[in-house]
C-alpha positions as CSV (number, residue, x, y, z in Angstrom):
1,X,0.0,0.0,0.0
2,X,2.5,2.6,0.4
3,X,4.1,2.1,-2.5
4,X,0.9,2.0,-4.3
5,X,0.5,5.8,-2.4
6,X,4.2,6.9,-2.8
7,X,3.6,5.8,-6.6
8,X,0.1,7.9,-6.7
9,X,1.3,10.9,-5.0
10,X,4.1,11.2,-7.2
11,X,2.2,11.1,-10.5
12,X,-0.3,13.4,-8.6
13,X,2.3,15.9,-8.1
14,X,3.9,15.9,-11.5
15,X,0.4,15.8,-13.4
16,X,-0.2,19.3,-15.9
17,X,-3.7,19.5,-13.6
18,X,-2.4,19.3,-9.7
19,X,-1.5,22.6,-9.5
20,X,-4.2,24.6,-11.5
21,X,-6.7,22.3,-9.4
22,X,-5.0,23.5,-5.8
23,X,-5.0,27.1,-7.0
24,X,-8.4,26.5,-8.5
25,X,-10.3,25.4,-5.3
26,X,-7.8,28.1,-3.1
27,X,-9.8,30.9,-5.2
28,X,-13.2,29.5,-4.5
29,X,-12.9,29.4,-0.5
30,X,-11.2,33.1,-0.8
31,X,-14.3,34.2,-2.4
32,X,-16.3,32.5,-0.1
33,X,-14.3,34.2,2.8
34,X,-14.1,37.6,1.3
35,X,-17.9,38.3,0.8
36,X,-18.2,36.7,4.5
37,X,-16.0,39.8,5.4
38,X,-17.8,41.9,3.4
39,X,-21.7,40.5,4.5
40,X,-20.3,41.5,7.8
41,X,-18.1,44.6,8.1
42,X,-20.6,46.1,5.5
43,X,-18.5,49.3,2.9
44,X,-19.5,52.0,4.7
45,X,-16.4,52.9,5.9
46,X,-15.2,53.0,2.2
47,X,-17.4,55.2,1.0
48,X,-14.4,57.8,1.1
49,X,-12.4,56.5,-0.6
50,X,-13.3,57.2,-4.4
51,X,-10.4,55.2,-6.0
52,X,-11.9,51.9,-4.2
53,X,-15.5,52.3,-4.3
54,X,-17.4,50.5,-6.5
55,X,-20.6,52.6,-5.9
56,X,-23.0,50.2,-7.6
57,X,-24.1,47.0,-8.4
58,X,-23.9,47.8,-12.2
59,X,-20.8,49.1,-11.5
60,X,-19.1,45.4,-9.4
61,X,-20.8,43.2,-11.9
62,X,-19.3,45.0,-14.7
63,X,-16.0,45.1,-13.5
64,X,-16.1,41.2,-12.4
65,X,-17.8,40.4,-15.9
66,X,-14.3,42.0,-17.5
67,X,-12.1,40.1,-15.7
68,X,-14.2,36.9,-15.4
69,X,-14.4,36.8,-19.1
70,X,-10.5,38.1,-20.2
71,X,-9.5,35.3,-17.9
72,X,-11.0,32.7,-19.2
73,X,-9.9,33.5,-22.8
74,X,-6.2,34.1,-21.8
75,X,-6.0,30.9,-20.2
76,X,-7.4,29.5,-23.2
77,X,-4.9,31.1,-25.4
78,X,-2.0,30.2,-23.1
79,X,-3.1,26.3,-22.9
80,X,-3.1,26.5,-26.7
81,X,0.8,28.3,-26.6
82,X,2.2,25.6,-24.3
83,X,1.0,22.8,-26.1
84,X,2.2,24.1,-29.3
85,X,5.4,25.0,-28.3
86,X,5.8,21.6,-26.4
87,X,4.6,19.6,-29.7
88,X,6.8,21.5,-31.8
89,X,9.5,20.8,-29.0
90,X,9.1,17.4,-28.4
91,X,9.4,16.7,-32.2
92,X,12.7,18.2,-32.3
93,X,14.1,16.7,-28.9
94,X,12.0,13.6,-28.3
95,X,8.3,12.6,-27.4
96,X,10.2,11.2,-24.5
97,X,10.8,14.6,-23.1
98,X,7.2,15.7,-22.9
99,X,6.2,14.7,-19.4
100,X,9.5,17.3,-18.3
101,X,7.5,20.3,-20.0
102,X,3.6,18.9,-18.6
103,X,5.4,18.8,-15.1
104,X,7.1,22.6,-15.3
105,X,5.7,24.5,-12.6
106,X,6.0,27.8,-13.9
107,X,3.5,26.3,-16.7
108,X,1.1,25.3,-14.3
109,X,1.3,28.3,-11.9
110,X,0.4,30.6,-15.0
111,X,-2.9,28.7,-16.3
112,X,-3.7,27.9,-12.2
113,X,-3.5,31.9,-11.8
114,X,-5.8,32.6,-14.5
115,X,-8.0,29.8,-13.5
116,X,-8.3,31.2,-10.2
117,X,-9.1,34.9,-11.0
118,X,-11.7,33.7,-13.1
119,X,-13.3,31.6,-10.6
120,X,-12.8,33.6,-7.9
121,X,-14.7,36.6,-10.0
122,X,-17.1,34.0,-11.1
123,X,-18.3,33.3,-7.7
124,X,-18.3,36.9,-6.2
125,X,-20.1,38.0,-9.3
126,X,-23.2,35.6,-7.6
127,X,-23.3,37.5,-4.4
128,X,-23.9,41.3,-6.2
129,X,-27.5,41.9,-5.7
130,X,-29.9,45.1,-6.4
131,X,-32.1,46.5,-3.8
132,X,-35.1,45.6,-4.0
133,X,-38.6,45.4,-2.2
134,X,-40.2,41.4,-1.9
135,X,-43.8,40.0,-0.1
136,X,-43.1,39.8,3.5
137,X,-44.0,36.1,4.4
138,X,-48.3,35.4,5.1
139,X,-48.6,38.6,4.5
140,X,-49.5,41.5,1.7
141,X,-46.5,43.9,3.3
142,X,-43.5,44.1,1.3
143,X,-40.3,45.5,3.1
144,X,-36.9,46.0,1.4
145,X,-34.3,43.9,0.8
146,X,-30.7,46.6,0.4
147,X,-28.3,46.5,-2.7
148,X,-24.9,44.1,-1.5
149,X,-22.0,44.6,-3.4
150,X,-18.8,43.0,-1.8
151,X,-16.4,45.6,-1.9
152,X,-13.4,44.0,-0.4
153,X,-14.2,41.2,-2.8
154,X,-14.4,43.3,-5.7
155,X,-11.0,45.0,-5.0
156,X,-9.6,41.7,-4.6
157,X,-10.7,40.7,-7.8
158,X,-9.0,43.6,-9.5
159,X,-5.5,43.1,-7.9
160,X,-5.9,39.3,-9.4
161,X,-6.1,40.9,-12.6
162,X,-3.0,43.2,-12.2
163,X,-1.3,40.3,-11.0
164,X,-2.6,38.1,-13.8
165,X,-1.3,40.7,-16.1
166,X,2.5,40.6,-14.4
167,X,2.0,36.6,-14.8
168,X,1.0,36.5,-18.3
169,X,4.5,38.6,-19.4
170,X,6.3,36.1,-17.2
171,X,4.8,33.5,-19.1
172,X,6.1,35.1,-22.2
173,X,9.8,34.9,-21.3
174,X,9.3,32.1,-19.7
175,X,8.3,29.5,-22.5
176,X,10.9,30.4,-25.7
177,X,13.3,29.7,-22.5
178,X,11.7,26.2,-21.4
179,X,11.8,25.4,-24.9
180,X,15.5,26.0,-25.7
181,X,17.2,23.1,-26.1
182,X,20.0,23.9,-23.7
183,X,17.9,24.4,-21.0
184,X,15.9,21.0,-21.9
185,X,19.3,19.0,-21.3
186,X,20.0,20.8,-18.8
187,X,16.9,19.9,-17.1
188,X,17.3,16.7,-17.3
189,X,21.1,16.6,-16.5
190,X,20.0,18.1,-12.8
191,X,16.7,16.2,-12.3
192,X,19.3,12.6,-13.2
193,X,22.1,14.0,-10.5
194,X,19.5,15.1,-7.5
195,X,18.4,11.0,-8.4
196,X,21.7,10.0,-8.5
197,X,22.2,11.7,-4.6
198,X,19.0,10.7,-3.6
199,X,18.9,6.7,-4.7
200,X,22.7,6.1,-3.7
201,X,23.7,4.4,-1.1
202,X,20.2,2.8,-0.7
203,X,18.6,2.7,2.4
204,X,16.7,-0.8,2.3
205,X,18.4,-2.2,5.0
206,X,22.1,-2.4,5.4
207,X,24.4,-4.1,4.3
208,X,26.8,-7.0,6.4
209,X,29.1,-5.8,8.5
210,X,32.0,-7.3,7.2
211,X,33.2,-5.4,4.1
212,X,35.2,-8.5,2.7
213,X,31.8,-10.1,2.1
214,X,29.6,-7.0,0.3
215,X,29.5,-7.0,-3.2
216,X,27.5,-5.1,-5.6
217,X,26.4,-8.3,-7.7
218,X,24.0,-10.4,-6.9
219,X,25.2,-14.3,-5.5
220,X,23.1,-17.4,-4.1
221,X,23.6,-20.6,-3.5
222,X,21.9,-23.0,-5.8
223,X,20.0,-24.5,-2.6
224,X,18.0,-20.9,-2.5
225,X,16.9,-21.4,-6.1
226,X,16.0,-25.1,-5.0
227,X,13.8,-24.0,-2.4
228,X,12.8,-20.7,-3.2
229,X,8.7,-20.0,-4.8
230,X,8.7,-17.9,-7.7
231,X,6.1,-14.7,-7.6
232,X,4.8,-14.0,-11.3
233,X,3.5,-10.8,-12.2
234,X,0.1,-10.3,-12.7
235,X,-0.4,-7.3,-15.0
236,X,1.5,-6.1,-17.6
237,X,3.7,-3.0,-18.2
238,X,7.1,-0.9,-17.2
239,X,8.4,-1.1,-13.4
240,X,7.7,2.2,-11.7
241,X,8.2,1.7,-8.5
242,X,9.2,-1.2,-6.4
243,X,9.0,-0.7,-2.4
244,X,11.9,-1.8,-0.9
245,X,11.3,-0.6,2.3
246,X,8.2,-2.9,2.2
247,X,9.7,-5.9,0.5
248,X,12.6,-6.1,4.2
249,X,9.3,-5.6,6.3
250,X,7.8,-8.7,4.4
251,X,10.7,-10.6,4.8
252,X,11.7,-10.1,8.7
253,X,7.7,-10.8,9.6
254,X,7.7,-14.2,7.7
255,X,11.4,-15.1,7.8
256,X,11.7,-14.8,4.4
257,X,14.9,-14.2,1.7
258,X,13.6,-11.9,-1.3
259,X,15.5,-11.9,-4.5
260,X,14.1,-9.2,-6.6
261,X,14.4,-9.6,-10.4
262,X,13.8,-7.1,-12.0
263,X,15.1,-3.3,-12.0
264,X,12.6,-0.1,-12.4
265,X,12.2,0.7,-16.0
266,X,12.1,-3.6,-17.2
267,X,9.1,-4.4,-18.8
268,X,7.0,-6.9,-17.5
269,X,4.8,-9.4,-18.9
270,X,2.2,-11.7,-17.3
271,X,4.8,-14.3,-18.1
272,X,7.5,-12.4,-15.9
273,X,8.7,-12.9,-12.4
274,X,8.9,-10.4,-10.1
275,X,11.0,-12.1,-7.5
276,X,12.1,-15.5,-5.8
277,X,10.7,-16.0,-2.1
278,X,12.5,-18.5,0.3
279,X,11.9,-21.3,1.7
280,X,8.6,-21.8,-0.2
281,X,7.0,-23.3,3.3
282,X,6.8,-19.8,4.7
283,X,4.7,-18.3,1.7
284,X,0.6,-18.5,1.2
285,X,-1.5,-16.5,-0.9
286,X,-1.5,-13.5,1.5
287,X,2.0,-13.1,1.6
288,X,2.5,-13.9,-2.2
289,X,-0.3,-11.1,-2.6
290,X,2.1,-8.6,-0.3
291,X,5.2,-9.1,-2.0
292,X,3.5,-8.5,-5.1
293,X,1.8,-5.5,-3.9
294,X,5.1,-3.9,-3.8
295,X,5.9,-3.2,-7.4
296,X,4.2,-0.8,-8.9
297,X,3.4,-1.0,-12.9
298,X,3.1,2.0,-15.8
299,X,2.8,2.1,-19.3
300,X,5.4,4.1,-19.7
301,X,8.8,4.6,-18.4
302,X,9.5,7.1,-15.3
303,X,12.4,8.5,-13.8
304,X,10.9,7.8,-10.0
305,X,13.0,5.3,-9.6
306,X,14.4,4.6,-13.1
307,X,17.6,5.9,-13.5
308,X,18.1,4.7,-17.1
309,X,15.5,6.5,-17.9
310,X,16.9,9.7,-17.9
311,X,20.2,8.9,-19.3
312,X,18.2,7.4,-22.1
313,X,16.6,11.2,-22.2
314,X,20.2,12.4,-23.1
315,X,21.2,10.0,-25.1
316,X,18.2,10.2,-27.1
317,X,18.9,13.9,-27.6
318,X,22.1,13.8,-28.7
319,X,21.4,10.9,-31.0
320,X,18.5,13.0,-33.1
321,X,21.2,16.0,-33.4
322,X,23.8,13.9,-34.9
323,X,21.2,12.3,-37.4
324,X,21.3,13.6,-40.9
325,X,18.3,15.5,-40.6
326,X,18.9,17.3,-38.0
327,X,22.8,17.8,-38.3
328,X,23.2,19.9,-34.7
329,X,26.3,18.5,-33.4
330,X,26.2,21.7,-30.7
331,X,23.2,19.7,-29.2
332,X,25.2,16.3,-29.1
333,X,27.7,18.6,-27.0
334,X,25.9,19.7,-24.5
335,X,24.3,16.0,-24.1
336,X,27.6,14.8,-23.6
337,X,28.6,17.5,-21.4
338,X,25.9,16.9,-18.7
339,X,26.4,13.0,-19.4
340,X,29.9,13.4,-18.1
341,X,28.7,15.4,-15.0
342,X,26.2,12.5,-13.7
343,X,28.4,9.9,-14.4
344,X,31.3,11.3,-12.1
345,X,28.9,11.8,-9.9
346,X,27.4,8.2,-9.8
347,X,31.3,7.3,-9.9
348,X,31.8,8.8,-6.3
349,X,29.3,7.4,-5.1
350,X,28.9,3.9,-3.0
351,X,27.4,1.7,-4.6
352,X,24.7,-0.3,-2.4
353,X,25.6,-3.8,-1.8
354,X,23.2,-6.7,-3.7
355,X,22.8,-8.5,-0.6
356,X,20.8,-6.7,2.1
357,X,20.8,-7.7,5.6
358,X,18.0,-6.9,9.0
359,X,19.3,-6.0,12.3
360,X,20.0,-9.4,13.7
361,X,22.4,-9.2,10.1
362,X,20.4,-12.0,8.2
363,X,20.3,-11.7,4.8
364,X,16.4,-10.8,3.8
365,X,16.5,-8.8,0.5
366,X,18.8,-9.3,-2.8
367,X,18.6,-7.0,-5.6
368,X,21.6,-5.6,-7.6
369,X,21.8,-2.3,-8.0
370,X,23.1,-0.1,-11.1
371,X,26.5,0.0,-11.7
372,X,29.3,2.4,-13.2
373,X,29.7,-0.1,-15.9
374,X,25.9,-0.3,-16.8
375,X,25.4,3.1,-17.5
376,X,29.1,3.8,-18.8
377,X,27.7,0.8,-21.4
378,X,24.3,2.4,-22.0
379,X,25.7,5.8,-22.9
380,X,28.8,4.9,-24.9
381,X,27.5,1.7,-26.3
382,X,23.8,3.4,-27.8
383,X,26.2,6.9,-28.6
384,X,29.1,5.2,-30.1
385,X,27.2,4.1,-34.1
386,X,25.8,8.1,-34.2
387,X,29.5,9.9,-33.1
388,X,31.8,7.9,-35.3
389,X,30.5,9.1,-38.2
390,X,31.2,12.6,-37.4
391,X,34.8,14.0,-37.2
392,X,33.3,17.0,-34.4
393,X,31.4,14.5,-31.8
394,X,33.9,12.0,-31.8
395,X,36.2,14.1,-30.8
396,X,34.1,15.3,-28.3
397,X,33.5,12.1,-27.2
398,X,36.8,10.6,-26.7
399,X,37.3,13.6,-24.9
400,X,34.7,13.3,-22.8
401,X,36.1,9.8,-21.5
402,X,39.7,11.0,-21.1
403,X,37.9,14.1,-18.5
404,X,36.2,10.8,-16.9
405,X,39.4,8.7,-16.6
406,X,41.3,11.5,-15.3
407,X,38.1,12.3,-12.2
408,X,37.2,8.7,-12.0
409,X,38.5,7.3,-8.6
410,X,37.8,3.5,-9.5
411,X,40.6,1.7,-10.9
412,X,38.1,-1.0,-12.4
413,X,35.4,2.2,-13.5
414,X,38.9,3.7,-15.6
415,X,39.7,0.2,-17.0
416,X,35.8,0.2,-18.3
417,X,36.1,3.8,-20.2
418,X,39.6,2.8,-21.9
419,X,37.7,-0.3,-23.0
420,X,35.1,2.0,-24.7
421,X,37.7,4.4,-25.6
422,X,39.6,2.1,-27.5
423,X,35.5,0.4,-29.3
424,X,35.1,4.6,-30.5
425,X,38.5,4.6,-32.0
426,X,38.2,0.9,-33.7
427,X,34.7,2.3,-35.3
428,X,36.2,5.8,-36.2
429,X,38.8,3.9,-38.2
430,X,35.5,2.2,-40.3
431,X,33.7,5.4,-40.3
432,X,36.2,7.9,-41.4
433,X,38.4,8.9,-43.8
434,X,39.8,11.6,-42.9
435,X,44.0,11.2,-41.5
436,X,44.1,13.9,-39.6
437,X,41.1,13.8,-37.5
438,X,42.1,9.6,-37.0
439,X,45.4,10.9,-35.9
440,X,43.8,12.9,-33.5
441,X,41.7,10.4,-31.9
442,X,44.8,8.0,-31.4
443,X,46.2,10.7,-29.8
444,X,44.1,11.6,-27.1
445,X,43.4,7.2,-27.1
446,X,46.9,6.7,-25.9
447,X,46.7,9.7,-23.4
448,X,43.0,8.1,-22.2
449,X,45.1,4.6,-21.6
450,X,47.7,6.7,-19.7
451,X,45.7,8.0,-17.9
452,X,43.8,4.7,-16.4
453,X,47.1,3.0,-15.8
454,X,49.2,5.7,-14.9
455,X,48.6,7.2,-11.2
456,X,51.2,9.9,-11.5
457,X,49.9,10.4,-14.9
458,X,46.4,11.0,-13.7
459,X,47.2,13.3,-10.9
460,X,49.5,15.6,-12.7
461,X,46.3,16.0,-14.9
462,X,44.1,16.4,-12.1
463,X,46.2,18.9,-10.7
464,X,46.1,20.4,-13.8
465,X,43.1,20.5,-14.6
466,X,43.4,19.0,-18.2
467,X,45.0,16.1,-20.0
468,X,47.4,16.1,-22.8
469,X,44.6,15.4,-25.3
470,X,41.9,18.3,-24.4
471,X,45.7,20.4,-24.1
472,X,46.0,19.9,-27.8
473,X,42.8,21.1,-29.2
């Protein structure tokens, strides 16, 4: 159940509606509590004060009508800009992008303002009444019933619109800036590091005391397979969220060992496993039920928990610049810029270990985490056929993993990026034709390999601040 709510609240939170609808039903108890005041208090004591007067009923329905009505139309007119500009967008960059724009805040704060300030007028607009005389009750007398007009209300209603007016040129600068590619990476550059800090180490329980025995991959004995049940899914679609949290409570309660399977972002099928449960004694259908209760399901990727799926994001980006008709290798750049800042950051991190162990230290949950090498292989690996065909990006690129090598504490994570290193120059040599830029590239190749074997090497460059090859340029 809470990840069913932590799942829920976050798709609540990023969805184009939450914060229009907040703002929305905010505006409707203000009016309700501004012509309270004003039913009350009463406007004599305004009746000096000519700039705030609204003399007349006429008069407080006319204004409220203006506003009421140029609200309604400019939040029409700026729902129609932001999904053009985000289609237009999104064709350029990705459709994978578009959930980043739906979810801007500034986006929904604008239409929520105009919302509000016309429902907020809307509903004071109800309370202006004439004076007029009506049948007293059994009776042929008629007595009069005075003019209200909410003055208080009314004046609030006319600062909305001033402010609505400051929000609508905001909203002007604001969306041929939301829209510019640079920002759009760099968007999703900072929304994959603030994951990156949040997600590692992970906090499902900890890991065994004894540091000779961690490791970041996964390893059972083939007695745990033996006796372990399998838990099949029983929908269909991405993994969103899986509870951790919830899957350690399951396991201490029932004395259980939970292998997890698969990692958010995996698709799943009604013919996929979710996890292996041991022993099999200690499981019924209620627990079974539990364990599955814990992973959430989409039909489409997140980055909630999904990692991937942002460096996918960038990837993806820099792979529709470097296409022929696109041809914006400047794009590419800044991909691969922001790439190279979250992946030294998931570099100095500490990886979680696979095995996860209680209090009492028994192992209860097993589920390997992503590693350096994963996401050094899903960037260079997916980037590598698009850059070797261009002199400029792979260039870049090999550049890119020498400013890795040379920041990269690992001795292992440096081995991985010489070993794509060395795949980028092997497919430059089938790409291209041109000697000079090859010559290039071997260059700054040999100064990448020594830089991952070389420790003096590497920390005169770090000193430095550059390696020979980026000196060269």
């Amino acid at each position: 159940m809470n990840a069913l709510l932590i799942t829920l609240w976050e798709r609540t939170r990023k969805s184009y509606w939450f914060v229009p609808s907040l703002m929305a039903l905010a505006a409707i108890a203000l009016s309700f509590l501004t012509t309270a005041i004003d039913s009350r208090i009463g406007s004599e004591w305004m009746e000096g004060i000519g700039m705030l007067y609204a003399n007349k009923p006429a008069g407080a329905r006319a204004v409220l009508s203006t506003v009421a009505g140029s609200m309604i139309t400019v939040a029409g007119v700026t729902f129609s800009m932001t999904i053009l500009s985000i289609s237009h967008t999104t064709s350029q960059v990705g459709p994978r992008l578009l959930n980043n724009f739906m979810g801007d805040k500034a986006n929904q704060f604008t239409l929520g303002v105009f919302i509000a300030t016309f429902l907020y007028c809307l509903m004071v607009l109800r309370t202006v009444r004439n004076a007029e005389t009506t049948p007293a009750d059994n009776s042929q007398s008629a007595e009069l019933v005075a003019a209200f007009v909410p003055q208080i209300a009314v004046i609030i209603g006319v600062m909305m619109a001033i402010a609505s007016v400051g929000v609508l040129i905001f909203f002007i600068h604001h969306i041929p800036e939301s829209i510019h590619v640079s920002n759009i990476v760099a968007g999703v550059g900072r929304g994959l590091n603030e994951r990156i800090e949040k997600q590692f180490p992970a906090r499902v329980g900890s890991p065994n005391d004894d540091e000779s025995q961690r490791n970041v991959e996964a390893d059972l004995r083939d007695s745990f397979r033996e006796n372990a049940k399998p838990i099949p899914s029983v929908s269909v679609g991405y993994v969103d969220y899986v509870d951790g949290d919830g899957l350690m409570q399951i396991a201490v309660e029932h004395d259980l060992v939970i292998r997890v399977l698969p990692s958010p972002g995996d698709f799943i099928t009604e013919q996929s496993l979710l996890a292996l449960v041991s022993p099999e004694s200690g499981i019924d259908d209620r627990v079974e039920k539990e364990v599955t209760s814990m992973f959430i399901l989409g039909t489409q990727r997140t980055a909630t928990q999904d990692l991937r799926f942002q460096i996918d994001q960038l990837v993806e980006v820099a792979m529709r610049a470097l296409s022929p008709g696109v041809n914006d290798p400047f794009t590419a750049f800044n991909c691969m810029d922001w790439v190279q800042a979250c992946l030294e950051n998931l570099a100095s991190r500490e990886l979680p270990d696979a095995h996860r162990y209680d209090e009492d230290q028994k192992l209860r949950v097993v589920a390997e985490p992503v590693t350096f090498a994963a996401f050094a292989s899903l960037v260079f690996d997916q980037l590598r056929p698009y850059v070797a065909v261009d002199r400029n990006a792979s260039v870049k690129l090999i550049e890119m993993i020498g400013n890795l090598v040379m920041n990269v504490e690992d001795k292992q994570d440096r081995r991985i990026l010489a070993k794509h290193a060395c795949a980028l120059l092997r497919e430059c040599r089938q790409a291209l034709d041109d000697t000079r830029t090859l010559n290039a590239l071997r260059q700054r190749y040999r100064d990448v390999l020594r830089l991952a074997s070389d420790v003096d090497a590497r920390a005169d460059a770090k000193a430095s601040g550059v390696w020979v090859g980026a000196a060269e340029r």
